[in-house]
Each structure stands twice: as C-alpha cells, then as structure tokens.
C-alpha positions in Angstrom: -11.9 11.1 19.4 -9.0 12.7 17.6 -7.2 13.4 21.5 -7.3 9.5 21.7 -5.7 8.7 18.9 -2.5 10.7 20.1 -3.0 9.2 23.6 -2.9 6.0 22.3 -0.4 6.1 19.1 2.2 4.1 20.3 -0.4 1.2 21.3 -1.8 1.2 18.3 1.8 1.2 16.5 2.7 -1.9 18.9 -0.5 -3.3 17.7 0.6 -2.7 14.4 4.4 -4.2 14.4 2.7 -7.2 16.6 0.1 -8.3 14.1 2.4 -7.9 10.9 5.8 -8.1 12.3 8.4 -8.0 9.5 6.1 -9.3 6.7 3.9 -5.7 5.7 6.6 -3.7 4.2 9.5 -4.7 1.8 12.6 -4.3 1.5 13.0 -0.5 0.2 16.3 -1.7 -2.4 14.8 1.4 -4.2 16.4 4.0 -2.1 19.5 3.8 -3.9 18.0 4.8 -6.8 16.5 7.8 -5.1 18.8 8.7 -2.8 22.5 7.7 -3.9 23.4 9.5 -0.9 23.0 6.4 0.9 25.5 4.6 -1.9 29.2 3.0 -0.3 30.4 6.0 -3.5 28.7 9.0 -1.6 31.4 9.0 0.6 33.5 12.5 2.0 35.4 12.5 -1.2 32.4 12.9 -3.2 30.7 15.3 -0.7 33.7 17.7 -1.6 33.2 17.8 -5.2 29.6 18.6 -4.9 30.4 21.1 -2.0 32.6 22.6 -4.8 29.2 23.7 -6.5 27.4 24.8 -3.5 27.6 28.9 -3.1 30.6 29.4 -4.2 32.6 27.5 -1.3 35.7 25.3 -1.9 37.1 22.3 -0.2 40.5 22.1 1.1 42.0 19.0 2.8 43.0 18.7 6.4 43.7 15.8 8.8 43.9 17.5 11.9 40.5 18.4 12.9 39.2 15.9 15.6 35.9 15.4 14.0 37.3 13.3 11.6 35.5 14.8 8.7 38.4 15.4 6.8 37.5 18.5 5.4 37.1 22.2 6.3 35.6 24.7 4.6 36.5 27.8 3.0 35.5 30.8 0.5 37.0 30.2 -3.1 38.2 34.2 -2.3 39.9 32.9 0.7 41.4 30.1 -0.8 42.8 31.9 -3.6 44.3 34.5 -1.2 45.5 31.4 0.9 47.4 29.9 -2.0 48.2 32.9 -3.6 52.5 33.0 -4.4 52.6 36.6 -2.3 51.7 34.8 0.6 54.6 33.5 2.7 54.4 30.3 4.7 53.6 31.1 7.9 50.5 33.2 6.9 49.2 30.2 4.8 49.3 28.2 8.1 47.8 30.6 10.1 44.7 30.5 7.8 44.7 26.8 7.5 45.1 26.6 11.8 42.6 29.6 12.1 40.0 27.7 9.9 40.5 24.2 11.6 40.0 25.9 14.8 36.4 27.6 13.8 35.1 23.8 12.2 36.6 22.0 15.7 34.7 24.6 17.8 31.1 22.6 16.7 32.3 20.6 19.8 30.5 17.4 18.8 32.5 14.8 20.3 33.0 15.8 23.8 31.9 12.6 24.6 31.5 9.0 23.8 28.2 7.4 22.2 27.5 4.8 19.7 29.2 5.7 16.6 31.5 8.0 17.7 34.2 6.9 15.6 32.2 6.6 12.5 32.9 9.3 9.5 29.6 8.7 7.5 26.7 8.2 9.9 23.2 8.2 9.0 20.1 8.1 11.2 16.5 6.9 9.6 13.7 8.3 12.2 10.4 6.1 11.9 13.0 2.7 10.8 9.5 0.0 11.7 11.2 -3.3 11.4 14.4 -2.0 9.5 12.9 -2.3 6.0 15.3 0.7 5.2 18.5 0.2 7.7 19.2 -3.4 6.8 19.4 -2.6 3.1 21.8 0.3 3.7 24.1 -2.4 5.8 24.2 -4.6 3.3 24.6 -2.5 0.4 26.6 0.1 1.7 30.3 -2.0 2.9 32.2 1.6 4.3 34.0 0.7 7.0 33.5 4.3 8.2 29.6 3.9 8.3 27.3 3.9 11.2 23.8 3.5 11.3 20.8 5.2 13.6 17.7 4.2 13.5 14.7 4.6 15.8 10.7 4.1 16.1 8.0 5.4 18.2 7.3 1.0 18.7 9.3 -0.6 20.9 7.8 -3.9 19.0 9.2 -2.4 16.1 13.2 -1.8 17.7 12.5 -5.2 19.8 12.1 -6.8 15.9 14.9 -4.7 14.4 17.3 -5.9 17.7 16.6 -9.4 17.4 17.2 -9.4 13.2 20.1 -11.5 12.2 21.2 -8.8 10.3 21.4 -6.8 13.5 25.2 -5.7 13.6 25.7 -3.5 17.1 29.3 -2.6 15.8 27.4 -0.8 13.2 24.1 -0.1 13.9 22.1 1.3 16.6 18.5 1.3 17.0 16.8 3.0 20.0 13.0 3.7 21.1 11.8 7.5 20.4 9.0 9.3 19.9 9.4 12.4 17.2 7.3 14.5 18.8 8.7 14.3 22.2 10.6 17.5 23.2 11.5 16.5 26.5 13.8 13.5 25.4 17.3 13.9 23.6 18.3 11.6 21.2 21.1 9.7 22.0 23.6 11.5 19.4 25.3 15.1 19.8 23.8 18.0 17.9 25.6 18.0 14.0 27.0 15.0 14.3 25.4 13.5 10.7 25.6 13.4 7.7 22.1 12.2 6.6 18.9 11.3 8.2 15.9 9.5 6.7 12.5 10.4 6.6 10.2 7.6 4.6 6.6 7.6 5.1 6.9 8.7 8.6 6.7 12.4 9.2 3.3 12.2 7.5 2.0 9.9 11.0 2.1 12.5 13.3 0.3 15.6 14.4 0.4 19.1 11.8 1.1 21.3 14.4 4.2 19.0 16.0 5.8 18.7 12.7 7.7 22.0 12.8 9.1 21.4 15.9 10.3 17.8 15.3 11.8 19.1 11.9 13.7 21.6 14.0 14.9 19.4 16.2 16.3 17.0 13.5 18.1 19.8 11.8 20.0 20.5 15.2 21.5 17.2 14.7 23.0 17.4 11.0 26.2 18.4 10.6 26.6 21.2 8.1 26.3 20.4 4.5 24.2 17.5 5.6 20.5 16.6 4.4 17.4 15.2 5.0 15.8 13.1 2.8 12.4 12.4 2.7 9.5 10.4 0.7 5.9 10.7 1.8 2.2 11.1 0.9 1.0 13.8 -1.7 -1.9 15.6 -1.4 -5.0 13.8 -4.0 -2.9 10.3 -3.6 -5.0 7.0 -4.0 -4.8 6.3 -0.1 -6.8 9.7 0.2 -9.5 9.4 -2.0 -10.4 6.0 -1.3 -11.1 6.9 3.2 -14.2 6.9 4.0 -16.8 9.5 5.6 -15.6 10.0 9.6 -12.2 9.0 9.0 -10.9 12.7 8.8 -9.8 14.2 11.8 -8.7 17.5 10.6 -7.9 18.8 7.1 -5.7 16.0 5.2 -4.9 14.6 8.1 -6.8 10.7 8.6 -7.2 7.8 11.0 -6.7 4.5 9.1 -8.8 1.4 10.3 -6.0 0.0 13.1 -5.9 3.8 14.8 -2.8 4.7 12.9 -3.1 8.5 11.2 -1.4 9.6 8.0 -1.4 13.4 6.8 -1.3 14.4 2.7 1.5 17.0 2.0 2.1 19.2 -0.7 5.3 20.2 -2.1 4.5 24.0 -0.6 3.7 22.3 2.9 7.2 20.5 2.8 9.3 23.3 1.7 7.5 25.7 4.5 8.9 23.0 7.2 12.3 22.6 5.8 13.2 25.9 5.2 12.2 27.2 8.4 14.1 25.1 10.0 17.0 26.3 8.3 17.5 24.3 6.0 18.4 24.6 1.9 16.4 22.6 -0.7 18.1 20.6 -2.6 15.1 18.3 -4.4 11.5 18.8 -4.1 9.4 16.8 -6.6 6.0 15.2 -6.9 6.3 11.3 -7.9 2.9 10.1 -10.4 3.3 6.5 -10.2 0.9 4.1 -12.0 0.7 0.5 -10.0 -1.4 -2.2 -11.6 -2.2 -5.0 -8.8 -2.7 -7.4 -11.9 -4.0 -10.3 -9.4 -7.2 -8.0 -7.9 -7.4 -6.2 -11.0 -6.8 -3.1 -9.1 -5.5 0.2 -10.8 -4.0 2.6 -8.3 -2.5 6.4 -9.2 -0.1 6.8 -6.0 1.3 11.0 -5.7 4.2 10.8 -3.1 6.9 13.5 -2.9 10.5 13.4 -2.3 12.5 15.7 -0.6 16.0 16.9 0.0 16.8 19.7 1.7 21.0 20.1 2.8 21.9 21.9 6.1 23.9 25.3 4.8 27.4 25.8 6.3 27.4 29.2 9.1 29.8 31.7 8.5 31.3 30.3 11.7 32.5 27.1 9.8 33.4 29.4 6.9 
C-alpha cells in the first residue's frame, strides 16, 4: 500500500489541483510578515548590513564582478589591512582584483536561462497554483526580481501558466519532482538568493528528504536561505487521522492519496545542517484557530525555519 502511494503521487496531486483548482488555498499575504526576506526592502543593500553581523565578515562594494551581485566578501582583518594608510595603491587593488576574481570563479552564469539577468531571484519548490508566487509579484515591484517556482502537478503549473497574473518576463514556473535525482533544475548551482519551502517538504518520503535538501542547497548562492513553514509534530491534522492511515512513524496518507509527515524542530535542524547549511530561525508556531461557523476549535503546531547558506573560504 505505502509503495502505491509513491507510484502514484503525482496522480493523485493532479487529482488534487483538478478537483479544487485555485479555490483550496489562499493567498499566503502573511509571508511578509514571516519572511521579510521576500519584502521589495530586503534587497542587496540590506543583505550587506546584515552580512556585516554574520561571523565577523564585512561588505565592501564592487561593480565589476559579472554576477551582478554587487558585493564581495571579505574578513573585517582583511579589510582593515586593505584600507589601512601603510598600504599603497596598487596593493589595495590587487586585494580588491584578487577577491573579485575568487567570488567570479562560482562560474554561475556561463550560460543563459530564465532569469539570468535578475539580481534578487527566488525560487518557491511545491508553488500549487501560485498561492505564494503571485503575492511576491505583486507586492514585491524590484525591477531586479525574478521568480522560480515549480510543482510535482503539471495541473498545478498548467493553472499557475494560464493565471492572469502570470508575467514570463518575471516569472518562471516549470514541472519537477523533489525527489527526483536524475533531473536538474533548470537554474545553475548558487544562483539564488532565497528559496521557499511552505507546507511541501512535509509531502514526500523521510528517507528522500535529505537528499532533496541537499540538492536545494547546491543551488543557493552563498549567504542565501531557505525558508521554510511546515507541520509540527502533535499538530491538530495529526491527532484527528484515523486508525490505518499511518504509513510509517508521523508520516500519513490523507483521504485523496496525498501524504503529509509531522517534524520536529530537531528533525529540521538534522536536515538543514547537514546539508550545509547555518540556522538562522528555528521556532515552533502554537496557533489557536476558532472556525466560529462549525463551532470548531483547532490547536495548529507548525514550525518555521531559516537556515542561510555560509560563505566558503573560497569567496572569502
């Protein structure tokens, strides 16, 4: 039973996105609340300044690198050697060149794809019907953003293609499966700057998630994050399945063949961290929610995540 409903996910995801097209979820304005990374402020310029907090690096200003990031990276030691009044010009540009050189070496851009001239670019994995993505494009007006998204559905992209809000000048949405090692996403390897993770890595298998959380971190640039909001473990959707519906520990097939798994904080931090990655937020949310019209009380336990992608002592 359990082997069928991997066989079978994307069918019954189709099924999903065809029976409830665009009306199930709302719009998610809430993320900006959450995540003000995703904000038209949370732009480079403010990236620096809280780079300038971050393990004792500084940010120093250069226009020359081709990855149009703006921004190189360099020990506060360094810099104040760099700018120190002992040091005559031509050693003060050979640091700056030498520097440049190490953060163009990433090599991202050695071709064209969708985006590629974009300086802020953000990919949500798991998008549905662009509950998320067409919130970001209206809210967030930087001419210098680009938006990813992609789902396992191709109902789901088919719905997210055909929305009016649909803007292929700054968006692109694309079919892929998470799990999937075998297919590349269309995007070079630390190439952005965030990518979204909302109620979606809890759908697939336990013992994929490591690998597609590996995977993802490939494609962040350094000093970018992953944000994430999921199930917690004891949350109201738990507690309320039914006898049979568990097909391994905290991990559950819903009613329509879709699965959902129940983290805890530990769980997350485990993936994240072995993957490379630095944590920046892990917290459990307790929300209340009172369906007044069914009389319904419901005690929801999600967590939210964000965990930032450390710079190498390559891009040092």
């Amino acid at each position: 039973m359990p082997v069928e409903f991997e066989v079978n996910a994307h069918e019954y995801w189709n099924n999903f996105y065809k029976i409830h097209e665009n009306g199930f979820f709302k719009d998610r304005h809430w993320l900006f609340t959450e995540f003000p990374e995703l904000t038209p402020h949370q732009n480079q310029s403010d990236l620096k300044s809280l780079l300038l907090k971050d393990n004792g690096h500084e940010i120093i200003e250069n226009k020359g690198c081709r990855d149009g990031s703006g921004f190189i990276v360099s020990n506060i030691q360094e810099q104040h050697w760099a700018s120190s009044q002992s040091l005559d010009h031509e050693k003060q540009k050979h640091f700056i060149d030498e520097a440049t050189q190490k953060l163009c070496h990433l090599d991202i851009y050695t071709d064209d794809f969708p985006g590629s001239s974009a300086t802020y670019r953000i990919l949500e994995v798991g998008c549905g019907v662009g509950n998320t993505v067409f919130p970001i494009l209206h809210t967030n007006n930087d001419p210098g953003l680009f938006v990813y998204c992609c789902d396992f559905s191709t109902t789901a992209i088919e719905l997210v293609q055909t929305n009016s809000e649909y803007d292929p000048s700054r968006c692109f949405a694309f079919v892929h499966d998470l799990c999937d090692e075998d297919k590349d996403y269309p995007i070079p390897k630390e190439s952005l700057d965030i990518i979204i993770l909302i109620f979606v890595l809890s759908s697939i298998v336990p013992d994929k998630m490591q690998n597609a959380i590996n995977r993802l971190s490939y494609l962040l640039k350094p000093g970018g994050m992953i944000l994430l909001r999921d199930y917690g473990r004891y949350d109201m959707a738990q507690l309320r399945f039914k006898t049979g519906r568990c097909l391994s520990e905290n991990f559950y097939v819903r009613g329509d063949g879709t699965r959902v798994y129940f983290f805890t904080q530990d769980e997350l931090d485990t993936l994240f961290t072995t993957a490379g990655l630095e944590k920046v937020q892990n917290m459990v949310d307790h929300r209340l929610q009172v369906n007044r019209g069914k009389q319904l009380t419901m005690y929801r336990v999600w967590i939210q995540c964000k965990y930032r992608k450390p710079f190498s002592p390559n891009t040092s």
